[in-house]
N, C-alpha and C positions, 0 to 999 in steps of 0.2 A: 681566434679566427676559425670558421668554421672550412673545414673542407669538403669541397662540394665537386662530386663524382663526376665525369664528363657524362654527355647524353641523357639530360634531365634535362625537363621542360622549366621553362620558367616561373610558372604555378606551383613545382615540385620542389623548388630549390626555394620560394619564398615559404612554404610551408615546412621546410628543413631549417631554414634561418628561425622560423616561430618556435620549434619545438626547443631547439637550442637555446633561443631566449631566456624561455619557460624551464627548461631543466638547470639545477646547477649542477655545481661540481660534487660529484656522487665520490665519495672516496671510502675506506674502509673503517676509519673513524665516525663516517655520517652514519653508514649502518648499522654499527655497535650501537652509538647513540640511539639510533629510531629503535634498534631491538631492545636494550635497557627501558626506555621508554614507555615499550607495551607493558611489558613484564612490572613496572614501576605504578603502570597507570593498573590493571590487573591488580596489583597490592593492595593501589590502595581502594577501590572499590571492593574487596573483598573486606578492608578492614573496614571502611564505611557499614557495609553490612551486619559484619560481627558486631561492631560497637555500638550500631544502634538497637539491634535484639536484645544485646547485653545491658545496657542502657533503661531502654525499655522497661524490662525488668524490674527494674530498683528504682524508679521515679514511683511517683503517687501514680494511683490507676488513671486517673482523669487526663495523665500527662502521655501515656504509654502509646495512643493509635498517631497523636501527631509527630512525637520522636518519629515512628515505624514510616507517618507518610513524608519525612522528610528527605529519605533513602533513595528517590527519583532523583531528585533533583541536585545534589549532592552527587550521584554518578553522575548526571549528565555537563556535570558544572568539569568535573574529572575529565571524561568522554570531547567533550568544546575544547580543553585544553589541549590536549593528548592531537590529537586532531590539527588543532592551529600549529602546534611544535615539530610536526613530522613533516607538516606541506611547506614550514617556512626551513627544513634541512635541506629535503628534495628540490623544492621550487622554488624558481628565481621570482617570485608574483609583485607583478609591479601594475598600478593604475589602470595600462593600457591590455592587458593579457587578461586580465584579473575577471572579465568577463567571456572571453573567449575560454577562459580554462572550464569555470562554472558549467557554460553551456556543456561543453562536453563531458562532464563530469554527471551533469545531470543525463543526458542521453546516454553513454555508459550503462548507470545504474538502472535506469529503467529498462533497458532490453537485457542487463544480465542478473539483476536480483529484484525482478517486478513486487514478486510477492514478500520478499525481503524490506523493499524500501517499502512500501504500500503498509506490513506491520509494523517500520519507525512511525511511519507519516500517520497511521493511529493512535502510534503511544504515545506522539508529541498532542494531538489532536485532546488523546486521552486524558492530558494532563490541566488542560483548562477546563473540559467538560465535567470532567470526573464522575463519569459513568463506576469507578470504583478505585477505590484507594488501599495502600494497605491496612490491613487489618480488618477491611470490610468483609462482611459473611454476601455473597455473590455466587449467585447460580446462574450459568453459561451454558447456554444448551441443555444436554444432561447430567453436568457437570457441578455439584454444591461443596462450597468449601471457605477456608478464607485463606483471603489474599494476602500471602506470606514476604512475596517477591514481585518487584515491580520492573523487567528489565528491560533494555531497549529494543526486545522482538518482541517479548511478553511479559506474562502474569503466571506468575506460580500458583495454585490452588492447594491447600493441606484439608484434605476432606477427612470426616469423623473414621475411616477404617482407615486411618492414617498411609495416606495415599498421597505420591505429592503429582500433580498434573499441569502441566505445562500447556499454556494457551496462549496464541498468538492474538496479535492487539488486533488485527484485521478482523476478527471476529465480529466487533464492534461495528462493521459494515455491512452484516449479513440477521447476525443475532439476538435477540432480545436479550436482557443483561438486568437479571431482577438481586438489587441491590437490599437486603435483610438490615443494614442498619446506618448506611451513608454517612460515616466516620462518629459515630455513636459508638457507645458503652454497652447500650441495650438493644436489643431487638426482639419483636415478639414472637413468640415460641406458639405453636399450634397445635395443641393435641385433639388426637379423635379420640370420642368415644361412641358405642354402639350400644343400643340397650333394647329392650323389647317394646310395644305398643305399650303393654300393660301397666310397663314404669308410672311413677308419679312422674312428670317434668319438675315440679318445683324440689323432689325431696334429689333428685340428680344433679339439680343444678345448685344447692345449698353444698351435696357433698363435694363437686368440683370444684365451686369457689373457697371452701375449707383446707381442699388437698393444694389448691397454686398457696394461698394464702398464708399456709403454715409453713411451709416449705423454706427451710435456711436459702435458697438458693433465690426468693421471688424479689422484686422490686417492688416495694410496697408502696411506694412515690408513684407508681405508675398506675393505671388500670385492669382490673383482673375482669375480664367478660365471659360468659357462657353463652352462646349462641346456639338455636335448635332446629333442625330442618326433616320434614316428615318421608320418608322414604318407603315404598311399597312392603319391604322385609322388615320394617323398624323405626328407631327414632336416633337421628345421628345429634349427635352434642361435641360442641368445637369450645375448649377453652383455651380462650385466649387469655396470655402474661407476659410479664417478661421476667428476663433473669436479669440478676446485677450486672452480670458482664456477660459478650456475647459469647464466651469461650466454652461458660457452663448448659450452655445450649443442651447436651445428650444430658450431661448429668440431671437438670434441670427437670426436662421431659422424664424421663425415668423415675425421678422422687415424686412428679404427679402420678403419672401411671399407677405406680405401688402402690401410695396413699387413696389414693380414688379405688383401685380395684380392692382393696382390702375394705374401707367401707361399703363399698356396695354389696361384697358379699355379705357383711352385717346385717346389712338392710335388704338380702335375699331379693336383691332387684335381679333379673333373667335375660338373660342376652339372647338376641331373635336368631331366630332359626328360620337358616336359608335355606331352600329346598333344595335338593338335588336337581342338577342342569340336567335331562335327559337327551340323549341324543339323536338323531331321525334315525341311526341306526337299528336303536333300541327296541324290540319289542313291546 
């Protein structure tokens, strides 16, 4: 029976009877319980994570980016439970309450973690659109990397200067989110090259499709392209390829570069020359 203080209104004393409803019995065993519980739910999403990198690993490659994108889902499955176990310790929630607690739960969270709930409510969002998944190669702003970590505020990025960067899922409502291989093995790789007017086009574009082509790293399943656009200093050339996998992306890039620049010094092709920017200062 609830004890009810003298000189309280009758609105104050039925909203004293609700909360009493709604709360149970808190005792010191309840909260051991809830606190084992974090610490337990924390386990084992961290062990979820080890064991699918690890996992990962040792499957056939074709198997390795759906293991990595099962890792959401698998926390959140963790997270729902963890969740439902602490409110049915604390809370009496029966039929009649069970929407009155909601609402206020929901109004809570949005005046004290807007931009908190706003990047869950993207990464749920995220999860069926799948603007990016793990292991996809995704560039965020200025931001290029892949997606190592998928957690319930954000996305981990591990960019090539091995760098790990943390991006909230809200992002997704601001920013363009240009996705290099959308749960693919491959994705195309874009090298410049620069060469003078004087170049042959055809003997440039033989030696760049020999340098993707040869190259231990190419996807030979896929298509190798040389694209050419005429620029006032020069003549630019874009080879397009892909790698076998998206990982060897630098390495990839770097065995065409080498291969291509050593041929073309062979074939004594000349790289344009840009004039000196002079400035109004300058005499």
């Amino acid at each position: 029976m609830l004890a009810i203080p003298w000189g309280l209104t009758l609105a104050q004393i039925e909203e004293a009877e609700e909360a009493s409803e709604l709360i149970g019995n808190i005792t010191v065993l309840t909260v051991i319980n809830a606190i084992l519980s974090l610490f337990l739910a924390y386990g084992l999403m961290t062990a979820v994570q080890a064991l699918a990198n690890w996992l990962s690993e040792r499957v056939p490659r074709r198997f390795r980016l759906i293991i990595k994108q099962s890792i959401p889902f698998w926390k959140g499955i963790i997270l729902l439970v963890l969740i439902a176990h602490i409110g049915n310790l604390f809370l009496d929630i029966s039929e009649q309450n069970l929407l009155a607690l909601t609402g206020t739960i929901a109004v809570a969270l949005g005046f004290a973690f807007k931009d908190y709930v706003s990047s869950i409510i993207a990464g749920a969002v995220a999860l069926f659109e799948a603007p990016y998944r793990v292991g996809d190669r995704v560039t965020i702003a200025d931001h290029y990397g892949e997606v190592v970590s998928y957690g319930l505020r954000g996305i981990q990025l591990h960019t090539f200067d091995d760098d790990l960067i943390t991006i909230p899922h809200n992002k997704t409502w601001s920013e363009a989110i240009v996705n290099a291989n959308s749960g693919s093995l491959e994705a195309q790789v874009v090298t410049d090259f620069y060469v003078d007017h004087t170049a042959d086009p055809q003997i440039i574009t033989d030696i760049l499709y020999q340098a993707a082509y040869s190259s231990r790293f190419a996807q030979l399943k896929l298509p190798i392209i040389v694209v050419m656009a005429e620029k006032p200093w020069g003549s630019h050339f874009k080879l397009r390829a892909y790698p076998m996998d998206i990982r060897n992306e630098p390495a990839f890039r770097s065995d065409i570069l080498r291969r291509a620049k050593a041929a073309l010094a062979e074939m004594g092709v000349t790289y344009p020359k840009v004039p000196a920017v002079v400035s109004d200062d300058d005499d």
